[in-house]
NUVEX-756418 format. One record per residue (C-alpha): residue number from 1; residue in one letter; x, y, z. Coordinates in nm, 2 decimals. Layout:
<sites>
<resi = NUM resn = a px = X py = Y pz = Z>
...
</sites>
This chain:
<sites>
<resi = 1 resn = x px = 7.69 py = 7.76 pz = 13.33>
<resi = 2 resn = x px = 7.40 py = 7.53 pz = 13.51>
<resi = 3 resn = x px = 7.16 py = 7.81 pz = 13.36>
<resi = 4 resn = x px = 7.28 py = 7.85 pz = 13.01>
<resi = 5 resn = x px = 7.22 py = 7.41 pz = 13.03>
<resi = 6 resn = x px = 6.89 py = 7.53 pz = 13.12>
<resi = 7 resn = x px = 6.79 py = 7.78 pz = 12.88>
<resi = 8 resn = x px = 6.93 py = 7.50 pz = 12.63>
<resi = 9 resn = x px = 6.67 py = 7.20 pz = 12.78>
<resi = 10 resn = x px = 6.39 py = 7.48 pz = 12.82>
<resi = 11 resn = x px = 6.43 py = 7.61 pz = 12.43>
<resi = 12 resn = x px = 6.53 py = 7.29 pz = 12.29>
<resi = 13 resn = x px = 6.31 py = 6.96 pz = 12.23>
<resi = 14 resn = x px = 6.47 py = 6.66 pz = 12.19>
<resi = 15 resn = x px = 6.41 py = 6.43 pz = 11.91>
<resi = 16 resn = x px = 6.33 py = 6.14 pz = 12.09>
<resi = 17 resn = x px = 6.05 py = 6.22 pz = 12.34>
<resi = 18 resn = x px = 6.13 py = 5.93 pz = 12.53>
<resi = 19 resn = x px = 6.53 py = 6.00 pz = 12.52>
<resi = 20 resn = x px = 6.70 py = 6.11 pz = 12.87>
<resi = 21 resn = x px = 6.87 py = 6.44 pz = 12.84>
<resi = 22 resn = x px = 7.13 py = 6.59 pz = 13.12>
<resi = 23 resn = x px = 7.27 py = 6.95 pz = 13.02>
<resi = 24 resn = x px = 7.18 py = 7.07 pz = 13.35>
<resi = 25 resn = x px = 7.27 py = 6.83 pz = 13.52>
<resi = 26 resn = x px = 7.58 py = 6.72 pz = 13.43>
<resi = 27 resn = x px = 7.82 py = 6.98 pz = 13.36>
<resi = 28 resn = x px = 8.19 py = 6.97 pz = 13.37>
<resi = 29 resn = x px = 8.42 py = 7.31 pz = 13.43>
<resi = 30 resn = x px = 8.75 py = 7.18 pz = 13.33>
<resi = 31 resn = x px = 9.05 py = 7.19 pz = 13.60>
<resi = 32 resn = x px = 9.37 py = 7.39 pz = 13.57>
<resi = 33 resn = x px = 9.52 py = 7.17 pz = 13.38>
<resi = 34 resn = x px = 9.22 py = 7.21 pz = 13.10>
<resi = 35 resn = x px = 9.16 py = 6.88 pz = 13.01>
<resi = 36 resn = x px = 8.92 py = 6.91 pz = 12.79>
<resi = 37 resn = x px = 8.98 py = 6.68 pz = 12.48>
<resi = 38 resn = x px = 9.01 py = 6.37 pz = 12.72>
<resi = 39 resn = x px = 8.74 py = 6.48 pz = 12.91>
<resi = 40 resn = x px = 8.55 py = 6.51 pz = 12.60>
<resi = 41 resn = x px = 8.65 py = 6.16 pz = 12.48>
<resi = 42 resn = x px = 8.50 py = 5.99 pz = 12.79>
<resi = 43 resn = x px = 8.17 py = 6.13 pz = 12.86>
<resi = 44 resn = x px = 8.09 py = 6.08 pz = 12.48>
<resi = 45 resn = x px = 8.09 py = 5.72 pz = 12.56>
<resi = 46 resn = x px = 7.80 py = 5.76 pz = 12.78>
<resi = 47 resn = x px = 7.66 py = 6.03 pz = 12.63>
<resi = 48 resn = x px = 7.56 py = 6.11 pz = 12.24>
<resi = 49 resn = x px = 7.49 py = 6.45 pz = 12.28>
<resi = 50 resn = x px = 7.79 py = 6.67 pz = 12.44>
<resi = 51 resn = x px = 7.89 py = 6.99 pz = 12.37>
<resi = 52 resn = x px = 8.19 py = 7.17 pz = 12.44>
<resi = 53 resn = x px = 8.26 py = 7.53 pz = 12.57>
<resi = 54 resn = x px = 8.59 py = 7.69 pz = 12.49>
<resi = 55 resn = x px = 8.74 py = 8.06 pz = 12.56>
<resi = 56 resn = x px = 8.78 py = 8.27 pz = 12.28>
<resi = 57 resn = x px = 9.19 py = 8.28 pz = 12.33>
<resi = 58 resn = x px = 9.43 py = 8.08 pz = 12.18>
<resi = 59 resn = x px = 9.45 py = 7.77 pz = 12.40>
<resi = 60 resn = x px = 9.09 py = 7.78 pz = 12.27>
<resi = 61 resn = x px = 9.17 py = 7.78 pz = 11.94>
<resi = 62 resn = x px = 9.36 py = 7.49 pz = 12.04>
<resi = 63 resn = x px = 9.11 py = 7.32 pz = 12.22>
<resi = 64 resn = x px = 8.85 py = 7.37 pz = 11.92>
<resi = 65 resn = x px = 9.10 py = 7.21 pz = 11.68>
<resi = 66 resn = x px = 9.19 py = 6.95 pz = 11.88>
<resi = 67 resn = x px = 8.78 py = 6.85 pz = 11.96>
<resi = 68 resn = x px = 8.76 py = 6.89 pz = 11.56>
<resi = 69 resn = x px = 8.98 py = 6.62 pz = 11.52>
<resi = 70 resn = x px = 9.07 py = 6.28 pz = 11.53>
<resi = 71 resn = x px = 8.87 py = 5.98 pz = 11.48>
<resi = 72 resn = x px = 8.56 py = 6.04 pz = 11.74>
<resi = 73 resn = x px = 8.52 py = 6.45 pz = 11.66>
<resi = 74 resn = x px = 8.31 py = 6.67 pz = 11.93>
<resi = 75 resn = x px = 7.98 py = 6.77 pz = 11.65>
<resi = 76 resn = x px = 7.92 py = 7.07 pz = 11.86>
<resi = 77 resn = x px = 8.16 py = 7.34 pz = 12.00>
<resi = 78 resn = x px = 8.07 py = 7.69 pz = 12.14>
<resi = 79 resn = x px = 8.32 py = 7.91 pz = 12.17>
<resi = 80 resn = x px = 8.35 py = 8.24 pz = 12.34>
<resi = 81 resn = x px = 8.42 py = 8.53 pz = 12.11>
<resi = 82 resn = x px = 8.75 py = 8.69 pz = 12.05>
<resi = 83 resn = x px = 8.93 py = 8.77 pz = 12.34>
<resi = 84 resn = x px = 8.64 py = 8.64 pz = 12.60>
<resi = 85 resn = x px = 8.74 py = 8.41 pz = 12.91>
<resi = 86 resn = x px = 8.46 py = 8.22 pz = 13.12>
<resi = 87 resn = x px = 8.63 py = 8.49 pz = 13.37>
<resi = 88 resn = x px = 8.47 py = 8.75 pz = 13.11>
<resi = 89 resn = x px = 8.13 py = 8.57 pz = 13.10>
<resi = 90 resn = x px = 8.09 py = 8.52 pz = 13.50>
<resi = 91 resn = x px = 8.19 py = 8.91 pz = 13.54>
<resi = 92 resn = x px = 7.93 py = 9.00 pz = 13.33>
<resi = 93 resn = x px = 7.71 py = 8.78 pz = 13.51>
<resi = 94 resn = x px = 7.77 py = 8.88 pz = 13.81>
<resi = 95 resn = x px = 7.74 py = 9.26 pz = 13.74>
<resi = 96 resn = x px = 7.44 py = 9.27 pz = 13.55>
<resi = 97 resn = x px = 7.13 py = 9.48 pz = 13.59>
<resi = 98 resn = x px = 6.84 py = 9.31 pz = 13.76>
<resi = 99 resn = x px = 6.63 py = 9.50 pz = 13.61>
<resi = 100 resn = x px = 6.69 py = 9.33 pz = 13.28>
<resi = 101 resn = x px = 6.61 py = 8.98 pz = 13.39>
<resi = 102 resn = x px = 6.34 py = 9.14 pz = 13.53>
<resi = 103 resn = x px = 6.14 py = 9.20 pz = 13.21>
<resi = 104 resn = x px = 5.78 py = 9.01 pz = 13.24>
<resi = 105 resn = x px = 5.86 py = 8.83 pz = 12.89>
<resi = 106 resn = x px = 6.08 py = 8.63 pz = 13.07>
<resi = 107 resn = x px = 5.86 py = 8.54 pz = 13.40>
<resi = 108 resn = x px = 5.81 py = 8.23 pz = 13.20>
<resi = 109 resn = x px = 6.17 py = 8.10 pz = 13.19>
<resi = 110 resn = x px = 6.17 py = 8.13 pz = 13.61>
</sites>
């Protein structure tokens, strides 16, 4: 997750040149009991620019609607496709070919 944050800093200017961002540096991996509205709710007071990660099941379904809710609505929500768990994402991760990451196009992204 820290390196998706920094693909998104790396490919992603902020508007205000001067403004502090944190994706990579503050990330939060929600707890059994998935938390994530709450959770939500109290980093956006320190922070305008959050977004949310949800699986592509149906407690994320649930998740996304409740983060599209409300008074105080998360703007941004990523969810995984249908089916797809962060279990799904880190397997894939984890078994990938090297010699895809390997390509000299991306020497620039470290």
């Amino acid at each position: 997750l820290r390196l998706f944050g920094r693909v998104a800093d790396l490919t992603e200017l902020p508007a205000d040149p001067e403004g502090a961002t944190f994706t990579h540096e503050v990330g939060v991996i929600p707890t059994k009991d998935a938390r994530i509205n709450e959770t939500y709710h109290d980093l956006a007071i320190v922070h305008p620019a959050l977004t949310c990660l949800v699986d592509g099941d149906q407690s994320g379904n649930d998740y996304r609607n409740a983060l599209s809710g409300g008074a105080s609505p998360c703007p941004r929500i990523i969810q995984w496709p249908n089916g797809w768990t962060i279990e799904d994402v880190v397997a894939w991760v984890c078994t990938a070919d090297p010699t895809v990451i390997a390509h000299a196009d991306l020497d620039a992204f470290g």
